[in-house]
C-alpha positions as CSV (number, residue, x, y, z in Angstrom):
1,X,81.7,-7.8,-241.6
2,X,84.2,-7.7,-244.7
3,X,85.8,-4.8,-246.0
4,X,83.5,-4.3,-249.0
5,X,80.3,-4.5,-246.4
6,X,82.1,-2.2,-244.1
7,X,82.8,0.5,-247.1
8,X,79.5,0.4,-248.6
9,X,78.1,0.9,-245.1
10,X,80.7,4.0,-244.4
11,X,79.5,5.4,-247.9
12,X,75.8,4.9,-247.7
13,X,76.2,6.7,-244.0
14,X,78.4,9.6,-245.8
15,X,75.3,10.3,-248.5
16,X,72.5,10.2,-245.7
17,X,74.7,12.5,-243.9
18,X,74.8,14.4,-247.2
19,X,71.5,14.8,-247.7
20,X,70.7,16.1,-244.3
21,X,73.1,18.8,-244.3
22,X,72.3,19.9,-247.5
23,X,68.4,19.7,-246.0
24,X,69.2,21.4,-243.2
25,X,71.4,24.4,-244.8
26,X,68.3,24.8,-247.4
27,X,66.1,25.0,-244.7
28,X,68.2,27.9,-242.9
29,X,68.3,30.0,-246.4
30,X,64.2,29.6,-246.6
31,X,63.8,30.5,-243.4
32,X,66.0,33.4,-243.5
33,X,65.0,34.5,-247.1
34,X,62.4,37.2,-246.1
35,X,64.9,39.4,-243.8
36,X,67.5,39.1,-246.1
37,X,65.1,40.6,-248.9
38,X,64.6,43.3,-246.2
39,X,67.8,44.0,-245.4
40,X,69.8,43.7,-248.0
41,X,68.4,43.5,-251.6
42,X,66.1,46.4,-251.2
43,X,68.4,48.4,-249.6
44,X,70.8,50.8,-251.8
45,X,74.1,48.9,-252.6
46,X,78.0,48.8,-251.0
47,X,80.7,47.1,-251.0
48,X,79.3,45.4,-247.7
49,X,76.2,44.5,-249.5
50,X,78.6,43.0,-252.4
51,X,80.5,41.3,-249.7
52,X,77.5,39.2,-247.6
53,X,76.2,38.1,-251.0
54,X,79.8,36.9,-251.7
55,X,80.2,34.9,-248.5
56,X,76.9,33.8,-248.2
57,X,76.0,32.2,-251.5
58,X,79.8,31.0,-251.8
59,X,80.1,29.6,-248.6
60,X,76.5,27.6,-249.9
61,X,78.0,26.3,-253.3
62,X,81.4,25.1,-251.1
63,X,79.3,23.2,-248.6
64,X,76.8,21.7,-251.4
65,X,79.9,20.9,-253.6
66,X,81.8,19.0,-250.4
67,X,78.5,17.0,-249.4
68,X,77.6,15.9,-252.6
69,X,81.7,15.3,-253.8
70,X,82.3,13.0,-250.7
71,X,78.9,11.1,-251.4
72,X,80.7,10.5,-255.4
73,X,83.9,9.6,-254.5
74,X,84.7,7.3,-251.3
75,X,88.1,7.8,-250.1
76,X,88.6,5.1,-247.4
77,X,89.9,5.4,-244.4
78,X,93.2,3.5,-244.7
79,X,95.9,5.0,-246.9
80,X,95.8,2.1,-249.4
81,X,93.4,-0.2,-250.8
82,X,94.3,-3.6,-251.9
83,X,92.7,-5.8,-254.6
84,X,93.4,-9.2,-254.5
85,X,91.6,-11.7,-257.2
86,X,93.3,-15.0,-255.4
87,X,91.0,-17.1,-253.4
């Protein structure tokens, strides 16, 4: 396998690992969507309440952000990459 195969491999596995965490942290938020109506959003408001929304919908956007960034930019895994156009 050359190093362009073995890239595009390591990068096609890093977006279909994406896309299942992103699946599977959607899932959790759907699931979990009706108690937090009950529990927080109709209850009266505090700091606490500010806080959960806060970490919970930031903590969402960081780990959307980080599987979709890695899936749009490959860093490999050596610290260099050479180019060579000689045959």
């Amino acid at each position: 396998m050359s190093e362009l195969e073995a890239s595009l491999y390591a990068l096609y596995w890093n977006n279909s690992i994406s896309v299942a965490v992103i699946t599977m942290i959607s899932y959790e938020y759907i699931l979990q969507l009706e108690k937090e109506v009950k529990f927080v959003w109709e209850r009266q408001w505090s700091v606490m309440t500010y806080l959960y929304l806060a970490v919970r919908y930031f903590g969402i956007l960081v780990v959307m952000f980080s599987a979709t960034w890695g899936g749009l930019v490959y860093i490999p895994e050596a610290p260099y990459v050479r180019i060579s156009f000689d045959s």
